[in-house]
VEXLUMGU-543865 format. One record per atom (N, C-alpha, C, O): residue in one letter; x, y, z; atom name. Coordinates in steps of 0.05 Angstrom, whole numbers, plus 32768, in hexadecimal, padded with zeros to 4 digits. Each point is the difference from the previous one (the first is absolute). Example, Ala and Ser with C-alpha at 12.3 -4.5 7.8 and 13.67 -1.06 7.14 Angstrom:
<nodes>
   res     c1     c2     c3   atom
     A   8108   7F8E   809C      N
     A   7FEE   8018   8000     CA
     A   8012   8018   8000      C
     A   8015   8000   800D      O
     S   7FE4   8015   7FE5      N
     S   8010   8018   8001     CA
     S   7FF1   8016   800E      C
     S   800A   8016   8004      O
</nodes>
This chain:
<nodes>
   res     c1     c2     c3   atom
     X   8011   7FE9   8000      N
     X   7FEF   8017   8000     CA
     X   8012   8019   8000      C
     X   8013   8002   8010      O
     X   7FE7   8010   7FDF      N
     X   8004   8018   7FFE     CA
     X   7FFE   8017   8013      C
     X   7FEB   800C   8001      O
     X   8025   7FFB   800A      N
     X   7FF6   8020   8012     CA
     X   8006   8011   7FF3      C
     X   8015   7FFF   7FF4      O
     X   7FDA   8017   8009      N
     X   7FFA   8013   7FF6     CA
     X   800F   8018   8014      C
     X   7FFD   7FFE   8018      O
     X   800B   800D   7FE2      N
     X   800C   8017   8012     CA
     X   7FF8   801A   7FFC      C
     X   8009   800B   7FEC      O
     X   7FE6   8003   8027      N
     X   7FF9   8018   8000     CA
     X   8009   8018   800D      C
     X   8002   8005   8018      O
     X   8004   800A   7FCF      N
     X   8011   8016   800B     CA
     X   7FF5   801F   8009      C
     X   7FF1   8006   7FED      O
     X   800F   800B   8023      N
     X   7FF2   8018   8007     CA
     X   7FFD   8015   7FEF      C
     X   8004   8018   8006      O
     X   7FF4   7FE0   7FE3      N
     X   8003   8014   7FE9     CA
     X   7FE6   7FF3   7FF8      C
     X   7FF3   800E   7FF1      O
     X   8006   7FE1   8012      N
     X   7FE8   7FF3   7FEF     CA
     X   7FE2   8010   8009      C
     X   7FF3   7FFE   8015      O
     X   8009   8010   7FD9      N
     X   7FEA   8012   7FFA     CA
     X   7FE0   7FF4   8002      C
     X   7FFC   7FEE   7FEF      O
     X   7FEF   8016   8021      N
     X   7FEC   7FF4   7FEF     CA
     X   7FF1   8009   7FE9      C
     X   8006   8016   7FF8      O
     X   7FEB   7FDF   7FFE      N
     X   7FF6   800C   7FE8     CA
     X   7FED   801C   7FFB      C
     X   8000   800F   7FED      O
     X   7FEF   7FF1   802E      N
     X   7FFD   8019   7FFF     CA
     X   8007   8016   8002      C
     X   7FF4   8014   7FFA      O
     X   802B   7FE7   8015      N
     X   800F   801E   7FFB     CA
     X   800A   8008   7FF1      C
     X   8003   8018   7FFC      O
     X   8007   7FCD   7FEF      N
     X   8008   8008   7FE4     CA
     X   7FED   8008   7FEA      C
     X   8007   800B   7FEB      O
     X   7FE1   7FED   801A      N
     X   7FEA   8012   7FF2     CA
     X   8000   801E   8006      C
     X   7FFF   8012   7FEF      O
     X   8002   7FF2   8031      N
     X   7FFE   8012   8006     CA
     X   8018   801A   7FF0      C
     X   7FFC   8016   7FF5      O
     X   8013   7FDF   8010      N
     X   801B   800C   7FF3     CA
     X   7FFF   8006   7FED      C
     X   8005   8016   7FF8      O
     X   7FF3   7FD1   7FF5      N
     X   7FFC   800C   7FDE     CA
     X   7FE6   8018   7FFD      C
     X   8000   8013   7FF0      O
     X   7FEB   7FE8   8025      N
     X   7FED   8018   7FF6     CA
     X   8009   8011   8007      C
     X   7FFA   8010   7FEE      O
     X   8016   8000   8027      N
     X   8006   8011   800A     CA
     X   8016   8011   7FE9      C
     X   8002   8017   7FF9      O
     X   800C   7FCE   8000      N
     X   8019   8015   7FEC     CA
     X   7FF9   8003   7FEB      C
     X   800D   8011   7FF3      O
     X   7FDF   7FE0   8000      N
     X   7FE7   8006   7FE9     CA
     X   7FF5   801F   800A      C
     X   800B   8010   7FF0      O
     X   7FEC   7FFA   801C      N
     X   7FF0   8012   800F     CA
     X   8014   801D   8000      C
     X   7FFA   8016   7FF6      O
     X   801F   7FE2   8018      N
     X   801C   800F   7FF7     CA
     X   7FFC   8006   7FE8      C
     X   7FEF   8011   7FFA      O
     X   8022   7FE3   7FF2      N
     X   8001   7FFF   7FE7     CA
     X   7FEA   801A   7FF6      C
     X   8004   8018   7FFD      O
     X   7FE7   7FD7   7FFF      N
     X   7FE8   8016   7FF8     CA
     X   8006   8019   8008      C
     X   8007   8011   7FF0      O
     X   7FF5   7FF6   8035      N
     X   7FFF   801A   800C     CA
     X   8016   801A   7FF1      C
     X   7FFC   8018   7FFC      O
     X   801F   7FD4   7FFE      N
     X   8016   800D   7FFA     CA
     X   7FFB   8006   7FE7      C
     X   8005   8018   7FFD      O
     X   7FF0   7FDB   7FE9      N
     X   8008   800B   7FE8     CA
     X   7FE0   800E   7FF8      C
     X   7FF9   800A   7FEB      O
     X   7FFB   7FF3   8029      N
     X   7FE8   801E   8008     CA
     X   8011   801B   8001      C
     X   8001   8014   7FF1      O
     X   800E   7FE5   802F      N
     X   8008   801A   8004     CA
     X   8017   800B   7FF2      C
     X   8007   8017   8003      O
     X   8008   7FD7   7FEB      N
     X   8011   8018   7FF3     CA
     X   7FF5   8007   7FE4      C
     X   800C   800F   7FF0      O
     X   7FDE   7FE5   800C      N
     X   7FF5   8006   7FE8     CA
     X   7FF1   8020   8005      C
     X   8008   8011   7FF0      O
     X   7FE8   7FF6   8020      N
     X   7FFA   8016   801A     CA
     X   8014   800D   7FFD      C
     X   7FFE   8012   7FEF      O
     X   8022   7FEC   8021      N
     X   8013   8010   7FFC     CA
     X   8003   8011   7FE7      C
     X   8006   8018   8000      O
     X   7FF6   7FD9   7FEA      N
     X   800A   8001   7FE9     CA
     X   7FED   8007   7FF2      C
     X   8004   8000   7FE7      O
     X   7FD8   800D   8025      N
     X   7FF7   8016   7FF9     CA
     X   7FEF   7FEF   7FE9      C
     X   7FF4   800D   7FEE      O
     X   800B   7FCF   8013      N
     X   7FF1   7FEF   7FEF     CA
     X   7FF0   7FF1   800F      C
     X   8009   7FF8   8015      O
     X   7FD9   7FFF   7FE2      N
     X   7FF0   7FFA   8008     CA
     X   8001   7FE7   8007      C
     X   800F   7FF1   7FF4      O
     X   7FDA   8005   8028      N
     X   8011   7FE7   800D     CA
     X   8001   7FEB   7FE5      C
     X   7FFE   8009   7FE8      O
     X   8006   7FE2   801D      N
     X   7FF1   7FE1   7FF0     CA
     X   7FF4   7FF4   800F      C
     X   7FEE   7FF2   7FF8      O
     X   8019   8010   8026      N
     X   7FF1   7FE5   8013     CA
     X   7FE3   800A   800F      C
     X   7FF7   7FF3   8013      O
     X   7FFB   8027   7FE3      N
     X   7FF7   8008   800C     CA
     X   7FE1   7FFD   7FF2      C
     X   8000   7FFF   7FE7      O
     X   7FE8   8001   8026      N
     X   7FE6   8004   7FF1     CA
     X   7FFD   801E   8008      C
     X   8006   8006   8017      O
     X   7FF0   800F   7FD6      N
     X   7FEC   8012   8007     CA
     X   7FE6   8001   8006      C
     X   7FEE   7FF8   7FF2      O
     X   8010   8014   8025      N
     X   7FE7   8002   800C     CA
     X   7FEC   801A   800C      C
     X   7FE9   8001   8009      O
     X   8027   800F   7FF2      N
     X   7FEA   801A   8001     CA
     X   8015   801A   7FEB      C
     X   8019   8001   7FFE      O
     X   7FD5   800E   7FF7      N
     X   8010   8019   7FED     CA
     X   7FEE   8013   8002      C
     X   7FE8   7FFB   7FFB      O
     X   8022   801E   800D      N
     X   8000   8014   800A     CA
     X   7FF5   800F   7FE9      C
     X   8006   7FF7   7FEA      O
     X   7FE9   8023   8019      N
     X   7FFA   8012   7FE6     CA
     X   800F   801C   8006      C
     X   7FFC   8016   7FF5      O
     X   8016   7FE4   801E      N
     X   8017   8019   7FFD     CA
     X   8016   8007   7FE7      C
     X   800E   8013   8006      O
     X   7FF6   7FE6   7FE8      N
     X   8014   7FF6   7FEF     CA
     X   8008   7FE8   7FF0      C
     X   800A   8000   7FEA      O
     X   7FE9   7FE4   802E      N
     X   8013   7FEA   7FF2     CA
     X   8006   7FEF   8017      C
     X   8009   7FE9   7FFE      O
     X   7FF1   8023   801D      N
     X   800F   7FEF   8016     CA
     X   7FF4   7FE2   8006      C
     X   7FE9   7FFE   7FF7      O
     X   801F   7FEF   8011      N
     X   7FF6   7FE9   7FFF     CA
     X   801C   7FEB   8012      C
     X   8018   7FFC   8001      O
     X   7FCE   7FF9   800C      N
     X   800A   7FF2   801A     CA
     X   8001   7FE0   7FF2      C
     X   7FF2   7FF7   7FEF      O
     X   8027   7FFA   8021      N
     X   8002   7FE5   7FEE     CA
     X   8007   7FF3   800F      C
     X   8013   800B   8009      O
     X   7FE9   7FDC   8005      N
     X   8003   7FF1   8014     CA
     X   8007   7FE6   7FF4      C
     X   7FF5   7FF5   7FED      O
     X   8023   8003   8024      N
     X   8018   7FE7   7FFE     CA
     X   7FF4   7FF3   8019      C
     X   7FE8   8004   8007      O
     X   8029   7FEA   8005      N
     X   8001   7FEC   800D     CA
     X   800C   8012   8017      C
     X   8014   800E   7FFE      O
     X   7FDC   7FEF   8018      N
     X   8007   8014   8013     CA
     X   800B   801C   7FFE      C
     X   8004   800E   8014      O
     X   8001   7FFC   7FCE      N
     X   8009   8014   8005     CA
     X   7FE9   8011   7FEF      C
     X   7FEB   7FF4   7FFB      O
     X   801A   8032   7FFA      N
     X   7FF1   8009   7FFB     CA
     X   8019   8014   7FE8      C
     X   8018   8005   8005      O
     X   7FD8   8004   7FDF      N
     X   8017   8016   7FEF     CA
     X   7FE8   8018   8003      C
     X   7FEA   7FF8   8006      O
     X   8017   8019   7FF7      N
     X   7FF5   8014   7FFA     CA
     X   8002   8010   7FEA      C
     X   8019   8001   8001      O
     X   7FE3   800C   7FED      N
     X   8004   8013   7FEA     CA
     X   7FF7   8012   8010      C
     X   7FEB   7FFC   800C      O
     X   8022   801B   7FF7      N
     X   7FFD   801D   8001     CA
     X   8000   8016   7FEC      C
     X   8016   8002   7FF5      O
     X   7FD8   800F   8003      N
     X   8003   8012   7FF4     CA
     X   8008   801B   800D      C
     X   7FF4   800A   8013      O
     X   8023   8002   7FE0      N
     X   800B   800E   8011     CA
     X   8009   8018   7FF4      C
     X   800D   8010   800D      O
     X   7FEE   7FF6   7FD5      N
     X   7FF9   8018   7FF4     CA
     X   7FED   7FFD   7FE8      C
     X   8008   7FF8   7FEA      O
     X   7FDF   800E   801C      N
     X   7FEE   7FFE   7FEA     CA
     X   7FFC   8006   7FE7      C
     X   7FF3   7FF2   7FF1      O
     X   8018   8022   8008      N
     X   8005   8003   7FEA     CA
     X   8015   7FEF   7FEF      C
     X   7FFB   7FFF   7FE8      O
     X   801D   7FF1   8023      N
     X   8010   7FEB   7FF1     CA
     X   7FEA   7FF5   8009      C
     X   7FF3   8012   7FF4      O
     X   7FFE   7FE3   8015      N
     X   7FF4   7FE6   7FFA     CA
     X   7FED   8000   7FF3      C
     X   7FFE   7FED   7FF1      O
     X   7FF2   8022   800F      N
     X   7FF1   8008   7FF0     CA
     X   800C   8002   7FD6      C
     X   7FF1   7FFC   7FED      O
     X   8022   8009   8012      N
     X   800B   7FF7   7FE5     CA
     X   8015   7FE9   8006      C
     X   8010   7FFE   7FEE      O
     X   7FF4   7FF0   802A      N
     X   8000   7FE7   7FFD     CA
     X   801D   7FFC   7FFD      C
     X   800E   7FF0   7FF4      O
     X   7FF9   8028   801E      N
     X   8021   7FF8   8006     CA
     X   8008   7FEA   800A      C
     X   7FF0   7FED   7FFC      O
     X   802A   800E   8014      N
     X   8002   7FEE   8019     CA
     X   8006   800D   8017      C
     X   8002   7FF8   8017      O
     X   8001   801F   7FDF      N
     X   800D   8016   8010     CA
     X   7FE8   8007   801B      C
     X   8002   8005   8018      O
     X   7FE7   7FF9   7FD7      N
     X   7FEA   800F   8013     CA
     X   7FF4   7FEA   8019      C
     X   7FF1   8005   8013      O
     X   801A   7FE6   7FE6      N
     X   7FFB   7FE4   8014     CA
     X   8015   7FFB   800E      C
     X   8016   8007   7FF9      O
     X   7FE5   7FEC   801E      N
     X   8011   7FF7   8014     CA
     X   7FF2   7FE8   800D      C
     X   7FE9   8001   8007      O
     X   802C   7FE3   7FFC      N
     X   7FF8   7FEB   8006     CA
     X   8011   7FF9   801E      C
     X   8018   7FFF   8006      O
     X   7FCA   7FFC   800E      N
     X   8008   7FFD   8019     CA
     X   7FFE   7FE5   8007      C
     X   7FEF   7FF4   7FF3      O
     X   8022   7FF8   8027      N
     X   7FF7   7FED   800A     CA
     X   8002   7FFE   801C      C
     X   8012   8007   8011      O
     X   7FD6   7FEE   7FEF      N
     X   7FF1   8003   801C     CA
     X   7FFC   7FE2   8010      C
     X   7FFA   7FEC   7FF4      O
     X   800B   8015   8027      N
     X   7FF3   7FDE   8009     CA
     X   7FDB   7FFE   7FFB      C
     X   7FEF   8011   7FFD      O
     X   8011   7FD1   8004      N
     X   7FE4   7FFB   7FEB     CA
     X   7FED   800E   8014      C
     X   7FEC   8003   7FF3      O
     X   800F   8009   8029      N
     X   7FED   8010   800B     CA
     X   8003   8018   7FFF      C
     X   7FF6   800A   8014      O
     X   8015   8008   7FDC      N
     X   8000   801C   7FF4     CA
     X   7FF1   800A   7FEF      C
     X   8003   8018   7FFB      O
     X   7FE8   7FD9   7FF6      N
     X   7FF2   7FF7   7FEA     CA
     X   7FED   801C   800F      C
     X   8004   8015   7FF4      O
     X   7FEE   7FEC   801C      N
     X   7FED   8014   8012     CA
     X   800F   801C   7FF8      C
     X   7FF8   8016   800A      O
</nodes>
């Protein structure tokens, strides 16, 4: 008979699920927010309410929140990028 030897590194399975969703979840949050940085609209996000100020419009991720701001009306109004500004918020900022 065989012994098996178990060593303290041995993971169970649900933490390694856990782990992969979590850095799945990463992944996303991050190439949200430098897309945001970078003044480009999320990918991981749904829109869910837009504003009749300009253009503004709220878009909700996975716990988190982007915002579009309009922040000189007149560029936005001829549809600059200039006249928008993209904020992120944790997902209860939505209010």
């Amino acid at each position: 008979m065989v012994k098996v030897m178990k060593t303290k590194f041995n993971v169970p399975l649900w933490n390694k699920i856990l782990i992969i969703c979590i850095s799945i979840w990463i992944i996303i949050f991050v190439t949200d927010m430098i897309r945001v940085k970078t003044d480009q609209g999320p990918i991981f996000c749904v829109p869910v309410a837009r504003y009749k100020d300009g253009g503004s419009i709220d878009y909700v991720g996975v716990l988190y929140v982007v915002r579009k701001q309009v922040v000189d009306f007149d560029l936005a109004m001829e549809g600059k990028k200039e006249g928008f500004k993209y904020i992120i918020l944790p997902w209860f900022m939505i209010i």
